[in-house]
C-alpha positions as CSV (number, residue, x, y, z in Angstrom):
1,X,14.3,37.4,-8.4
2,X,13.0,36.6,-11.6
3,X,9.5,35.2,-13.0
4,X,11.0,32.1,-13.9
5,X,12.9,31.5,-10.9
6,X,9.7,32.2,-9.0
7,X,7.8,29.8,-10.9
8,X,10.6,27.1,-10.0
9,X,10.0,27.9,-7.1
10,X,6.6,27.1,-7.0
11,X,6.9,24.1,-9.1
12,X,9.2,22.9,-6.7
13,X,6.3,23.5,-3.7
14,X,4.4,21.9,-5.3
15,X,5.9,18.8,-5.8
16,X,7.5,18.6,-2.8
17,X,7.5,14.8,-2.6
18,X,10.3,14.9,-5.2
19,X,12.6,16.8,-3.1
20,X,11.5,16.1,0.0
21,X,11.1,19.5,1.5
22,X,10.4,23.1,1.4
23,X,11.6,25.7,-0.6
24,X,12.6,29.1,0.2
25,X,13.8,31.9,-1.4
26,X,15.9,33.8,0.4
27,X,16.4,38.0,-0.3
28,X,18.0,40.7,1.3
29,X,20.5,40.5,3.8
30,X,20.1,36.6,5.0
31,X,20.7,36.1,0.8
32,X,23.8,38.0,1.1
33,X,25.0,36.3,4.6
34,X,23.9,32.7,3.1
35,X,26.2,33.3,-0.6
36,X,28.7,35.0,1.1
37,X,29.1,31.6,3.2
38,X,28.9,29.4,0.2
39,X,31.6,31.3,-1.6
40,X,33.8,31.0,1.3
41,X,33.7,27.2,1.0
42,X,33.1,27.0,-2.6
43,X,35.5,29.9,-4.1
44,X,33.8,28.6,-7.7
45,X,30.7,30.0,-6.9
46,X,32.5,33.3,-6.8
47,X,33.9,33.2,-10.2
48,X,30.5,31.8,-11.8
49,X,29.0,34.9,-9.7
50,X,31.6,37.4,-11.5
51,X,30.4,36.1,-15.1
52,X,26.7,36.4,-14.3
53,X,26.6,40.0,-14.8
54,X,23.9,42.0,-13.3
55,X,21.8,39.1,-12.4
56,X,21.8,38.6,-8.9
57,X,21.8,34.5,-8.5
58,X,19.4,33.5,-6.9
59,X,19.8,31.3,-3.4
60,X,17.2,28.8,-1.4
61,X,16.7,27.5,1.5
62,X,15.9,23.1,1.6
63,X,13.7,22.5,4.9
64,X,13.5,18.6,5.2
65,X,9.4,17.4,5.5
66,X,10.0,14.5,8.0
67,X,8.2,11.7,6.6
68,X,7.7,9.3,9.6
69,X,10.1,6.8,7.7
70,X,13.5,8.1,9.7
């Protein structure tokens, strides 16, 4: 993963009242399992993934902060 996707990352952490949870890179094989998954329901992803090169793109993980107002 790149520096700058790190540091979205962590800007993302950071502020997590704006997206109302935690982030998480994923790597390795549960990366591969997750895209794998969302190319088989979003084929597009796929073709975006063929014009990206060498760059492997990146994926996260959204875990929802329960605020108390549900």
């Amino acid at each position: 993963m790149s520096d700058i996707d790190e540091r979205i990352i962590e800007e993302f952490r950071a502020n997590a009242g704006q997206v109302g949870g935690q982030l998480a890179a994923l790597k390795g094989e549960e990366r591969d399992r997750t895209w794998a998954t969302v190319v088989q329901h979003y084929p597009v992803f796929g073709d975006y993934e063929k014009t990206a090169g060498i760059r492997t793109i990146p994926v996260v993980e959204l875990t929802r902060v329960h605020s108390g107002r549900e």
